[in-house]
MARLUM-395452 format. One record per atom (N, C-alpha, C, CB): x, y, z. Coordinates in steps of 0.001 Angstrom, whole numbers, padded with zeros to 6 digits, always signed. Glycine has a CB too. Example, Ala and Ser with C-alpha at 12.3 -4.5 7.8 and 13.67 -1.06 7.14 Angstrom:
residues 2
+013190-005690+007800/+012300-004500+007800/+013200-003300+007800/+011308-004473+009046/+012850-002250+007080/+013670-001060+007140/+012900+000030+007870/+014084-000598+005725/
//
This chain:
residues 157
+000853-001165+000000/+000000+000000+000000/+000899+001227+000000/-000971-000002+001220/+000679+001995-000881/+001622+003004-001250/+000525+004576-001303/+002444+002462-002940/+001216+005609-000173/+000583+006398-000582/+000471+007226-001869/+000678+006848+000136/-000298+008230-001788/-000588+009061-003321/+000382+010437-003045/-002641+009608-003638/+001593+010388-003610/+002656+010685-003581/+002610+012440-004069/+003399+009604-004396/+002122+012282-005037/+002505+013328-006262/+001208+014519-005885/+002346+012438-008218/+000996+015775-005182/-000004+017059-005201/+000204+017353-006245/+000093+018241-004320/-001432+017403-006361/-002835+018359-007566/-001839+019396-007876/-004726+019293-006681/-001756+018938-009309/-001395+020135-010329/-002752+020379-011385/+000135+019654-011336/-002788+021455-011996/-003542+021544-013351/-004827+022083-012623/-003739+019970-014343/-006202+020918-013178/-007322+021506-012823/-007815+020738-011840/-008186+021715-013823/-006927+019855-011004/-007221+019085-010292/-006933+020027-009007/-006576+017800-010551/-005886+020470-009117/-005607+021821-008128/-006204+022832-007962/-004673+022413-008291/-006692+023250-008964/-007833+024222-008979/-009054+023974-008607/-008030+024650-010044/-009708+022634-009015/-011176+022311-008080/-010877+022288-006978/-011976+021034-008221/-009502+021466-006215/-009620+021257-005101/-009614+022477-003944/-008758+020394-005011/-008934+023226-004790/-009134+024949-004067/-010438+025537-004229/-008132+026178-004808/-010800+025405-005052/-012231+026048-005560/-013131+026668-003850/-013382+024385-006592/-012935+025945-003662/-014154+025550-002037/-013263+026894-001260/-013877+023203-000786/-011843+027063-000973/-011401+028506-000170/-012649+029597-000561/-009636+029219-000834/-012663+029658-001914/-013483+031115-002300/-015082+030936-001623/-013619+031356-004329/-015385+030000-001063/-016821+030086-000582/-016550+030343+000684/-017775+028861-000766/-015303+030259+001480/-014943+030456+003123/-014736+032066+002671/-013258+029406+003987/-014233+032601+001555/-013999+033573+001946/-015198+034731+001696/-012812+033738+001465/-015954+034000+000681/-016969+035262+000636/-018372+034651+001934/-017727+035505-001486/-017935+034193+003120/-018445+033400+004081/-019461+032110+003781/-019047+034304+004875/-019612+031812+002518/-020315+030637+002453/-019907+029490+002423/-020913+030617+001684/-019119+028986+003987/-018753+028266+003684/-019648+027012+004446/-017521+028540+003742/-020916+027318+005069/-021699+027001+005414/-022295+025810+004086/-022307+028191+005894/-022235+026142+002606/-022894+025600+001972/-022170+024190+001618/-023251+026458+001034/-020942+024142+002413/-020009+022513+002231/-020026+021660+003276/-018388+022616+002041/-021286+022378+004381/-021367+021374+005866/-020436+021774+006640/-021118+019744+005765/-020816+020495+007791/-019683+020369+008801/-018244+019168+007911/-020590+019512+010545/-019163+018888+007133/-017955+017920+006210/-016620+018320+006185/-018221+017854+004663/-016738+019782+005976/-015398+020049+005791/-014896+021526+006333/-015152+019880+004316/-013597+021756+006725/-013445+022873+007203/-012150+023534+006423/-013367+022719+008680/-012300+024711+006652/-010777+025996+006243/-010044+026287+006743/-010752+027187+006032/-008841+025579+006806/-007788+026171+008282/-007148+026569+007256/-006841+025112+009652/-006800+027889+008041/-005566+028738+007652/-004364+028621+008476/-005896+030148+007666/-003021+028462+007846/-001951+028201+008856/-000841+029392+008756/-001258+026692+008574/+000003+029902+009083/+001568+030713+008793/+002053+029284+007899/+002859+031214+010644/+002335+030256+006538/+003442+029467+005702/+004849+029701+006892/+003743+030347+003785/+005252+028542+006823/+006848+027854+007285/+007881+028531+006431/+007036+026026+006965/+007812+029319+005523/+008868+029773+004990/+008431+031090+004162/+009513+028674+004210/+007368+031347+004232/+007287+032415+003693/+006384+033752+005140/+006408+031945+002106/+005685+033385+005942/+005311+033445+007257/+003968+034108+006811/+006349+034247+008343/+003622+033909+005881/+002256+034816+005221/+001429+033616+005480/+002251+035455+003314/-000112+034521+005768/-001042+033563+005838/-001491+032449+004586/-002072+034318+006201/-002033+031238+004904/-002189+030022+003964/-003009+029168+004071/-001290+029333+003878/-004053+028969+003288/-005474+028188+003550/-005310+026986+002577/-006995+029174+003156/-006111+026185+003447/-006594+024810+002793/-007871+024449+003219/-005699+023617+003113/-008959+023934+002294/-009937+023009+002539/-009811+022166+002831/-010522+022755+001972/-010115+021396+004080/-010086+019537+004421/-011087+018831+004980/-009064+019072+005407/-011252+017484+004228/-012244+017259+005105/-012308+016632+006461/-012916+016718+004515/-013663+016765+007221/-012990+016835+008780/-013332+015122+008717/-013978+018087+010358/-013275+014624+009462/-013327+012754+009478/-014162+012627+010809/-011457+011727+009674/-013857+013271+011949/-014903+013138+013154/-014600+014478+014093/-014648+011553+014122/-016169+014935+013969/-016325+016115+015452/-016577+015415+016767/-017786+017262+015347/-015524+016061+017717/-016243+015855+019120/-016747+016311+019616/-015945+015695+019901/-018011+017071+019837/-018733+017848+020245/-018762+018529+021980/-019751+017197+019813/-018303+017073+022758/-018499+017536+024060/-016804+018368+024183/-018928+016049+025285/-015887+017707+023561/-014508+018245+023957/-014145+019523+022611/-013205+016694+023996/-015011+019710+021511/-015155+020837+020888/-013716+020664+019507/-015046+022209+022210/-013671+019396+019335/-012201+019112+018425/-013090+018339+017476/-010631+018083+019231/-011749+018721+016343/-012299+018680+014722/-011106+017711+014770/-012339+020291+013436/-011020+016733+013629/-010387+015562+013366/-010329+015399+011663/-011196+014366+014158/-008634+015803+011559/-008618+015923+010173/-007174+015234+009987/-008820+017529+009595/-006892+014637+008429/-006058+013978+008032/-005192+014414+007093/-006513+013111+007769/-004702+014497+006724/-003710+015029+005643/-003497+013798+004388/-002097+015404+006485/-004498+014383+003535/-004787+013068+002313/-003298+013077+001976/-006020+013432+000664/-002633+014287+001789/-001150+013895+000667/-000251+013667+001719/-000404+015293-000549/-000074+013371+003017/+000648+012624+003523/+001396+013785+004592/+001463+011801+002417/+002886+013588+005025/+003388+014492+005459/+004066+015634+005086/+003792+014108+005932/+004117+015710+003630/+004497+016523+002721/+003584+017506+002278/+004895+015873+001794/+002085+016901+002951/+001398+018459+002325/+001656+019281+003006/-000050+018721+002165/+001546+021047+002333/+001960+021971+002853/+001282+022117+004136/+001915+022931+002054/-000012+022307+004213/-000831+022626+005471/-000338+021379+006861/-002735+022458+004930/-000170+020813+006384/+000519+019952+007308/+002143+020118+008267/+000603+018883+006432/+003131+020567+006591/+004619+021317+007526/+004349+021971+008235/+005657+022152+006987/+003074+023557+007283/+003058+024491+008260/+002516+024226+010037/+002224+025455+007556/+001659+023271+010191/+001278+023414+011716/+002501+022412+012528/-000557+022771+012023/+003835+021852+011644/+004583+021445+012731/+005504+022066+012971/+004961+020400+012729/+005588+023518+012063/+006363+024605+012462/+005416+026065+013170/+007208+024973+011048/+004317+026072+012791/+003637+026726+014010/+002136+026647+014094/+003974+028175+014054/+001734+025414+015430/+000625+024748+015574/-000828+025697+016164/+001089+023597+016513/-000620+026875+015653/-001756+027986+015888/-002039+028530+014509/-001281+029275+016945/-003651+027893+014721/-004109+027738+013364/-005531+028662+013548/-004315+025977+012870/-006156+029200+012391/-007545+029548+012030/-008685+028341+011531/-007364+030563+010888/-009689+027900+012050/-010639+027564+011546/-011736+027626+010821/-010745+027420+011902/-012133+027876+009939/-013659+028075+009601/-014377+027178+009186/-013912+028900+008752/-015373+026555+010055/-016303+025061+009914/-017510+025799+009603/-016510+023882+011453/-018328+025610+008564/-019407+026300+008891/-019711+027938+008791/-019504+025928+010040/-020621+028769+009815/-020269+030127+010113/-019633+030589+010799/-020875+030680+010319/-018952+029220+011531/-017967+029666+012794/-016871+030032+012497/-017653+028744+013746/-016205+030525+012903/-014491+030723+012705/-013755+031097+014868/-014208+032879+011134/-012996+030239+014739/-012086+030471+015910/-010302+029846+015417/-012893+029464+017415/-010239+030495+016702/-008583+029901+016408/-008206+028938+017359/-007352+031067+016525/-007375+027764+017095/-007200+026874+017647/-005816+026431+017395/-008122+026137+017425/-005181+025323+018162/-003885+024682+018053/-004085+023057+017438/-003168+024719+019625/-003639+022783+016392/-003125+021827+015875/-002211+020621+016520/-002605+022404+015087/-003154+019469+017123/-002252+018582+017387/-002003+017588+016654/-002405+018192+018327/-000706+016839+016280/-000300+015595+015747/-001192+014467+016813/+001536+015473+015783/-001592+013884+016452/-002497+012730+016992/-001519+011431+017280/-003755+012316+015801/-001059+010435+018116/-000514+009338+017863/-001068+008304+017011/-000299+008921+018862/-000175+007038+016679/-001233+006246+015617/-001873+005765+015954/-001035+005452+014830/-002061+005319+017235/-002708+004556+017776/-004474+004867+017708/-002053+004538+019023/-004206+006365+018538/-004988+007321+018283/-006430+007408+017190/-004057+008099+017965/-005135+007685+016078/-005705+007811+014618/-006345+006965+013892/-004909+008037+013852/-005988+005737+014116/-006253+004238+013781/-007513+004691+014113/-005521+002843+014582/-007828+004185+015061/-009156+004020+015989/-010085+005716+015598/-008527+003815+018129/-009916+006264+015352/-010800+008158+014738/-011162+007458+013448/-009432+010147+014326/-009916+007094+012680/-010521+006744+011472/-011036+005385+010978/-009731+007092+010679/-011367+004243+012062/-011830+003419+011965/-013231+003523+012485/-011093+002676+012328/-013629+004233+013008/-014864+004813+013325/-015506+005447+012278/-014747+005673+014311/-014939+006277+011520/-015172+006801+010178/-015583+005929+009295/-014129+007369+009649/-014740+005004+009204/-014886+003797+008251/-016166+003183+008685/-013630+002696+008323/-016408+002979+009603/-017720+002495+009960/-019302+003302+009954/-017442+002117+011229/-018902+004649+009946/-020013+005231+010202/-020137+005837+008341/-019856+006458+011703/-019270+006150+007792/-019625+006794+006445/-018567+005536+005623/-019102+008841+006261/-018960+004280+005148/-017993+003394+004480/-017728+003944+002977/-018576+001850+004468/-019105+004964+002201/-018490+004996+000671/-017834+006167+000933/-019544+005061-000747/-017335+007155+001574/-016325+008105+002079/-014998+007478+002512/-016893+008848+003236/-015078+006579+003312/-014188+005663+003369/-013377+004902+002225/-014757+004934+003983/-014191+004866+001276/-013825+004087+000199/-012861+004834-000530/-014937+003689-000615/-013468+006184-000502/-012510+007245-001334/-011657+007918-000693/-013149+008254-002000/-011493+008181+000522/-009967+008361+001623/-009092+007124+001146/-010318+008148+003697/-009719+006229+001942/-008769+005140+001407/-007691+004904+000134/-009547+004279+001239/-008880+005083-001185/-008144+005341-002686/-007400+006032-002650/-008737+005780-003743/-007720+007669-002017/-006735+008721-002133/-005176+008125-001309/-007483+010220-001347/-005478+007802+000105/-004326+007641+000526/-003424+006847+000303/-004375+007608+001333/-004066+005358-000252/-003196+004368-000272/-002871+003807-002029/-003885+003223+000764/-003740+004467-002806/-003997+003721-004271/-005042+003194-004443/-003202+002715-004635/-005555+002499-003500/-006212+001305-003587/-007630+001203-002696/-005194+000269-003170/-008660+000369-002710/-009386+000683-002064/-009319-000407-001019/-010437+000982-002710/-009229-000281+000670/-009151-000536+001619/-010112-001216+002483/-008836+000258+001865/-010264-002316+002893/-011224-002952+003656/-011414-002208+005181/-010770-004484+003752/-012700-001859+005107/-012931-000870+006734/-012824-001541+008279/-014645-000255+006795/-011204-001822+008269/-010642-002573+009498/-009516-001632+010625/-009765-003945+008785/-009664-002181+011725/-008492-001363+012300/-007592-001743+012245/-008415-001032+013347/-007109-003145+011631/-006002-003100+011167/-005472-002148+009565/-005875-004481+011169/-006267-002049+008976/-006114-001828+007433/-006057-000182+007859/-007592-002503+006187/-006603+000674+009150/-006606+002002+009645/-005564+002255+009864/-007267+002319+010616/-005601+001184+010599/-003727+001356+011593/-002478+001761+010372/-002982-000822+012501/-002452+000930+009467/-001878+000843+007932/-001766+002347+007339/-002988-000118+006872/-002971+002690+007508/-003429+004238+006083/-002521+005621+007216/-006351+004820+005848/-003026+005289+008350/-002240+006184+009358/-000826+006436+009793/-002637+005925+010318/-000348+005807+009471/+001784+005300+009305/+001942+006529+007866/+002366+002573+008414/+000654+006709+006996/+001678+007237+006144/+000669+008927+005873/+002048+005960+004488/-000543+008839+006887/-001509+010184+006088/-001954+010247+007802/-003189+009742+004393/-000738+011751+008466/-001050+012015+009755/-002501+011965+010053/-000526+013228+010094/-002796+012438+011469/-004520+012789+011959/-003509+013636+012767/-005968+011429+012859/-004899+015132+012842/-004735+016045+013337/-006233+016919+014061/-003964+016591+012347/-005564+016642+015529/-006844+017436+016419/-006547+018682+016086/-006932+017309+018170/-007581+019819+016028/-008004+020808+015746/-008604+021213+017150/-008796+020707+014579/-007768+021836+018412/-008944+022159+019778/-008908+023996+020052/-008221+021133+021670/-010111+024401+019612/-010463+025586+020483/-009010+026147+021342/-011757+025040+021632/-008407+027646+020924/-007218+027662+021404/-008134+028926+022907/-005709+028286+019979/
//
């Protein structure tokens, strides 16, 4: 199982951005809680930097968003919060700021094996994205996708 190595160039990059411009003219209400807008400090350029992601599980009582990094540890939004883990949110109409934690695997396994269980044809297509291939909804086969596509708590800073 090999992750998906190579970030959206062309118009594949461009849909996948598409969705920022509805956070910014505030509708970003019209993509759910599915997915949220964190903005991070670029790591090398220190200017602000947004990405759409989708969230995988809310906790409602402890107020944390649960998100993965489809392109692995190399996506940008990802360096940036392990060089500075104070991030912007926008889920919805909400917007707060919060800190970015690296999740252990253990952790992650088990967030996104719950996922797998509760939304499986979403599952189907995380899976594709992360690994190539499409993935049987196990915690072992979780445990697997998580070694190579972090999880990241999102908590109310």
């Amino acid at each position: 199982m090999g992750l998906v190595r190579q970030k959206p160039r062309g118009f594949l990059r461009w849909f996948l951005r598409a969705p920022i411009v509805l956070y910014r003219l505030r509708l970003g209400w019209l993509l759910t809680a599915h997915f949220l807008m964190l903005t991070t400090v670029g790591r090398k350029s220190g200017r602000l930097r947004q990405a759409v992601v989708e969230v995988v599980k809310v906790d409602r009582a402890a107020d944390t968003y649960f998100i993965v990094s489809g392109w692995g540890p190399k996506s940008d939004w990802f360096q940036n919060i392990q060089r500075e883990p104070s991030v912007r949110v926008d889920v919805g109409i909400r917007r707060f700021h919060a800190r970015a934690e690296c999740l252990p695997a253990g952790e992650s396994a088990q967030v996104l094996y719950e996922y797998a269980r509760k939304h499986p044809a979403a599952f189907k297509q995380i899976s594709k994205t992360l690994s190539g291939d499409l993935v049987e909804a196990s915690l072992e086969a979780c445990s697997r996708l998580v070694q190579s596509a972090p999880m990241v708590a999102l908590r109310p800073s």
